[in-house]
Backbone bond lengths (Angstrom), bond angles and torsions (degrees), N, CA, C in turn:
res aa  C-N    CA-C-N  psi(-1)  N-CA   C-N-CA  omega(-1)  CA-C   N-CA-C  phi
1 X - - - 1.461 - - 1.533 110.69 -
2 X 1.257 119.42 -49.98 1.462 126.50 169.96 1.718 108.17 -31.11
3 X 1.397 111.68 -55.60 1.431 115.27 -133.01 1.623 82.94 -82.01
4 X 1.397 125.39 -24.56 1.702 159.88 -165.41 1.809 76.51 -55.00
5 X 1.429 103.72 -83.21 1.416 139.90 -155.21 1.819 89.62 -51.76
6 X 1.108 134.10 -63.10 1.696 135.00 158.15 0.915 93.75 -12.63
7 X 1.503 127.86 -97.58 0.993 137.08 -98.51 2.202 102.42 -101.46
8 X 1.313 95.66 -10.87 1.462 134.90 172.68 2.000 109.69 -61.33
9 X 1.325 87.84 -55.23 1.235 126.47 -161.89 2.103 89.44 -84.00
10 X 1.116 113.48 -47.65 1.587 105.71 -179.75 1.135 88.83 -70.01
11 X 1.354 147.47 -76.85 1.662 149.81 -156.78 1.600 93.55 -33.95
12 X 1.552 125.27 -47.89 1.186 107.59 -156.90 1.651 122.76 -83.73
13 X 1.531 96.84 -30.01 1.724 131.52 159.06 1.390 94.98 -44.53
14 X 1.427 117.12 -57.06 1.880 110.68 -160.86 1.601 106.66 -80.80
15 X 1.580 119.84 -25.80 1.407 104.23 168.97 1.455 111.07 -90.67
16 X 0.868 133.10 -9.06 2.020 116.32 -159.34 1.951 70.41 -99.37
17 X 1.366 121.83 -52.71 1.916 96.41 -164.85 1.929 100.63 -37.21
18 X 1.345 108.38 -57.74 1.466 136.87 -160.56 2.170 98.84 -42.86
19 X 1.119 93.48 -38.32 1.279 101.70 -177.86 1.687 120.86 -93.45
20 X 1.854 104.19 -24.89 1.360 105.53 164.65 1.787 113.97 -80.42
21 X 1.164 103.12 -3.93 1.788 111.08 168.35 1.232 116.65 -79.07
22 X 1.415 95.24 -38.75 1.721 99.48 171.48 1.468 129.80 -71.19
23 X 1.454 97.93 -53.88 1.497 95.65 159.68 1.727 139.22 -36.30
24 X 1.384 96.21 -46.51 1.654 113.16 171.14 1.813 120.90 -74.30
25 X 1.830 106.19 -26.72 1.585 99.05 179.77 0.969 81.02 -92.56
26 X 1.687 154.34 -72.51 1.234 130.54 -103.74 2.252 102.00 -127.43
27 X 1.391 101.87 -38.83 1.482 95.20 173.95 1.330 116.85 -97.11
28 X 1.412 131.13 27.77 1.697 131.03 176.96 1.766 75.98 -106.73
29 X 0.836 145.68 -105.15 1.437 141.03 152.20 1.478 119.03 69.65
30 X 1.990 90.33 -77.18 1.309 103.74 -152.27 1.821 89.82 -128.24
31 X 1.348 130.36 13.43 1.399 135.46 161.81 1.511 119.35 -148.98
32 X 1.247 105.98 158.03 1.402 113.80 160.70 1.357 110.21 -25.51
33 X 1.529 124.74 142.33 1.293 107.62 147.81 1.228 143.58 -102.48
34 X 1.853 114.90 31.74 1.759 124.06 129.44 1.449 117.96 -63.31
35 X 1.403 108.23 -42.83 1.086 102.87 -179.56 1.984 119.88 -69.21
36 X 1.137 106.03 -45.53 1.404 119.37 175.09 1.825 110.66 -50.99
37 X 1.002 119.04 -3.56 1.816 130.97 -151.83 1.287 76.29 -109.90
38 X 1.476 119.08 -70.63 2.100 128.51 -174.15 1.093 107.13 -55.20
39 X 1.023 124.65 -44.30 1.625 114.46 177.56 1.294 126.54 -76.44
40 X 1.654 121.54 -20.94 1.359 131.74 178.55 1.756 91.53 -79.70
41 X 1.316 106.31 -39.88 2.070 98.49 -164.71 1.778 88.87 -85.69
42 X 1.132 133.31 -27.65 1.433 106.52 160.39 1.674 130.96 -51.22
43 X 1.232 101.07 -37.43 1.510 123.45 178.91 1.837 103.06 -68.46
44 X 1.293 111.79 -60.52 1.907 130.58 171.95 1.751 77.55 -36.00
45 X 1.651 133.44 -71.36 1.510 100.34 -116.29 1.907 79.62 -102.49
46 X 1.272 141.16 -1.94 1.465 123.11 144.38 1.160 110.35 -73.53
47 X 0.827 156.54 -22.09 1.752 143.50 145.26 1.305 120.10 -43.76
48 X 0.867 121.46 -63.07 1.660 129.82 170.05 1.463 106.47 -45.53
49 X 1.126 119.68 -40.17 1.723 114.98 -171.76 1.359 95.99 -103.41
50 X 1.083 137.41 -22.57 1.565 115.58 171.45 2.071 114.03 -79.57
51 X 1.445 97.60 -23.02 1.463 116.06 165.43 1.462 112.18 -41.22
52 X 1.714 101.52 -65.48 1.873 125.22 -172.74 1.466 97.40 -72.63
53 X 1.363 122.96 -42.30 1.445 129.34 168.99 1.901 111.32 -12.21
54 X 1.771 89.60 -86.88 1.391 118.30 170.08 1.328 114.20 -62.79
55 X 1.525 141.36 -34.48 1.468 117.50 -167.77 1.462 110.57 -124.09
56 X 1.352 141.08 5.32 1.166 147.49 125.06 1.669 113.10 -29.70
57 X 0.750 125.04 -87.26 1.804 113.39 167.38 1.643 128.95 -33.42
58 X 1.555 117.20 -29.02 1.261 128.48 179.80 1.767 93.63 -86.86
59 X 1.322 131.39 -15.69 1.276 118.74 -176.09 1.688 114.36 -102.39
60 X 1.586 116.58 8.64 0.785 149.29 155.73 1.897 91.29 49.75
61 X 1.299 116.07 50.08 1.508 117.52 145.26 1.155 147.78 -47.88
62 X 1.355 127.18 127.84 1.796 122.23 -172.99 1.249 110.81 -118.27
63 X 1.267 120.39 21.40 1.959 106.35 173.53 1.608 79.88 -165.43
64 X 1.270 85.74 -179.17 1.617 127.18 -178.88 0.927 101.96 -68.98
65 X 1.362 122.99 -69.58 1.542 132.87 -160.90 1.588 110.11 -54.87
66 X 1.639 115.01 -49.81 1.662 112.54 165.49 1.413 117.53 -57.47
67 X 1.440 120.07 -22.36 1.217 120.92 178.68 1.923 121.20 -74.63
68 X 1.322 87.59 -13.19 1.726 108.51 -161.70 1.923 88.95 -98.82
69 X 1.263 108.20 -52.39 1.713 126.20 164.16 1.729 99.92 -16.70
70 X 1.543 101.05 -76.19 1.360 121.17 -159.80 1.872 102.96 -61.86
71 X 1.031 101.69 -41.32 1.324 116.03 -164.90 1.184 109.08 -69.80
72 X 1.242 128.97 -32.92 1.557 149.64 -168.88 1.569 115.80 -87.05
73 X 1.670 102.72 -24.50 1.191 113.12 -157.80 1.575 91.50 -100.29
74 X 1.687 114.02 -53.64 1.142 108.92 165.96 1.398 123.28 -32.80
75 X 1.534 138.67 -63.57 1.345 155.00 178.71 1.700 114.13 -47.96
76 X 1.163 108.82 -16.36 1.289 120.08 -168.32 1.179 102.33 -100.50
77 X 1.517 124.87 -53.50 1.828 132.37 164.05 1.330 106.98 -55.30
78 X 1.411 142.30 -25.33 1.309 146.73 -152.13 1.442 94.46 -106.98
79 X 1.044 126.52 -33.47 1.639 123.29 173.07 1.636 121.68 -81.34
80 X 1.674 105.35 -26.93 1.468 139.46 168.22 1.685 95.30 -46.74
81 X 1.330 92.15 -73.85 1.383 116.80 -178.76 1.724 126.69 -34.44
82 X 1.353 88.61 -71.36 1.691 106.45 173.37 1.807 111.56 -56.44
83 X 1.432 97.87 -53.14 1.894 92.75 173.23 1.157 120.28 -55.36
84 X 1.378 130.57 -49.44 1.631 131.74 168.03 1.551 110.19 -67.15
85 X 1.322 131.63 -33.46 1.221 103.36 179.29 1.962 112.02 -66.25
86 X 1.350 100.63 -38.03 1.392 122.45 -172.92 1.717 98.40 -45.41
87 X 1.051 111.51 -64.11 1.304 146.23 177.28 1.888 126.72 -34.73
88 X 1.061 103.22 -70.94 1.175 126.46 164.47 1.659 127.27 -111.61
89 X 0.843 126.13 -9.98 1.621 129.90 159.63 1.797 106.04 -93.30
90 X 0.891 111.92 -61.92 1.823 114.51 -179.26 1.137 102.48 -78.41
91 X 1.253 165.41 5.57 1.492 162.36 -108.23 1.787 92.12 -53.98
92 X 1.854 91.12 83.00 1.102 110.12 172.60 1.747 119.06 -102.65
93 X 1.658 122.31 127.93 1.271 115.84 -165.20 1.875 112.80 -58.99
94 X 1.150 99.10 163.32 1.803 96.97 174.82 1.488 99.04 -55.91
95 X 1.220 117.80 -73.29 1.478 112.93 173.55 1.740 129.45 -10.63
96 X 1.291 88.25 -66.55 1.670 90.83 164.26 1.408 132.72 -70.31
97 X 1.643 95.26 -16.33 1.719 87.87 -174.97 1.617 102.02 -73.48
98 X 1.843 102.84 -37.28 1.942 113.45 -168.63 1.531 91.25 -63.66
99 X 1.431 141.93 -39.13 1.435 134.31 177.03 1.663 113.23 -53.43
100 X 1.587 121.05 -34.17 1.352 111.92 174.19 1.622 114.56 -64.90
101 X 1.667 124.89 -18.63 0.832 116.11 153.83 1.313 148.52 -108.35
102 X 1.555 109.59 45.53 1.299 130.80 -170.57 1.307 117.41 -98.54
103 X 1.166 114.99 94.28 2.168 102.15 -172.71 1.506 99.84 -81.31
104 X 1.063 137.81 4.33 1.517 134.25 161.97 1.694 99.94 -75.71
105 X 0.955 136.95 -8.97 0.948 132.06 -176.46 1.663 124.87 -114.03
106 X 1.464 89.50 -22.38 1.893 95.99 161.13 1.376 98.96 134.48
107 X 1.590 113.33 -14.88 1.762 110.06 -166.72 1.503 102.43 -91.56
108 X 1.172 107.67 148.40 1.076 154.99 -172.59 1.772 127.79 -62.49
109 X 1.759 88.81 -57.61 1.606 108.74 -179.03 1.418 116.16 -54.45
110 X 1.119 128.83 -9.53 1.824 126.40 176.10 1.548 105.90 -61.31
111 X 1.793 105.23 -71.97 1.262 111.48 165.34 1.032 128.16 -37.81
112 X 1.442 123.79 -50.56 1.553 108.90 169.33 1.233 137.07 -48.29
113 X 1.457 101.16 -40.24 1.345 121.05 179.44 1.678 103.68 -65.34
114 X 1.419 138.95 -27.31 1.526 151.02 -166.96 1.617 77.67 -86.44
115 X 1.436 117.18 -48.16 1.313 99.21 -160.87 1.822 111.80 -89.11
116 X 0.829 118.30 7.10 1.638 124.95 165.55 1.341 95.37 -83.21
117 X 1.065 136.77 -67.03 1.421 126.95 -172.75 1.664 142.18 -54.66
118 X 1.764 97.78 -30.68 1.719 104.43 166.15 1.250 86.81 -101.15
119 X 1.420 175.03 -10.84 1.356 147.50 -132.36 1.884 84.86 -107.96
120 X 1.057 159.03 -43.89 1.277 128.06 153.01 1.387 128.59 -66.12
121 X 1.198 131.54 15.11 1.474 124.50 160.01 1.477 105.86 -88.92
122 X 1.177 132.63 -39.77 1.747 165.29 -176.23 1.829 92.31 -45.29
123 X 1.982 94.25 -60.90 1.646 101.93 -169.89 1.312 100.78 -76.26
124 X 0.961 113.17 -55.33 1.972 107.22 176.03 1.609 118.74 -31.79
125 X 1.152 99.59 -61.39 1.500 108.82 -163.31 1.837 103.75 -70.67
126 X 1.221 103.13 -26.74 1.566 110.47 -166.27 1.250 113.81 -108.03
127 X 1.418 133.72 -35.46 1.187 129.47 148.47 1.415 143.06 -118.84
């Protein structure tokens, strides 16, 4: 189940980067970039549920609580994730990395991160 929960967790790493690429070539471009942030985390949170959609059933869960497990665990690698990439790939300051998660400030990534964590209890319970 662990290795399940990885490999869950790369799918979600490989689409939200895929979509923060997009955001930066193609909607900084052609919108604001508040607006370009809403439209990329509109895009993040049907991804995320078509993600849990498909691999919630392959992880073959029976309660809430494993569903909350997965969800929690995901959010936790996804923040893992974002600080080290921030970090050491962008040699982005702490400052800036705690600003990517500032919704007083216009960003986005908090919610997502709220929404990695219920969006398989949501699919469990609902589909």
């Amino acid at each position: 189940m662990i290795l399940k929960i990885i490999l869950g967790f790369i799918l979600i790493a490989f689409i939200e980067t895929l979509n923060g690429i997009f955001r930066i070539k193609v909607l900084n471009k052609s919108f604001s970039k508040r607006l370009s942030k809403f439209i990329s985390f509109i895009l993040g949170s049907i991804l995320i549920f078509l993600i849990n959609l498909f691999y919630i059933p392959i992880l073959g869960i029976s309660s809430q609580e494993e569903a909350f497990f997965i969800g929690f665990t995901w959010a936790l690698l996804m923040i893992l994730y974002d600080v080290f990439v921030g970090k050491f790939m962008f040699k982005m300051s702490w400052e800036n990395i705690a600003d990517d998660f500032d919704i007083l400030k216009g960003n986005l990534l908090s919610l997502g991160i709220i929404l990695i964590v219920f969006m398989p209890i949501f699919v469990f319970k609902y589909f």
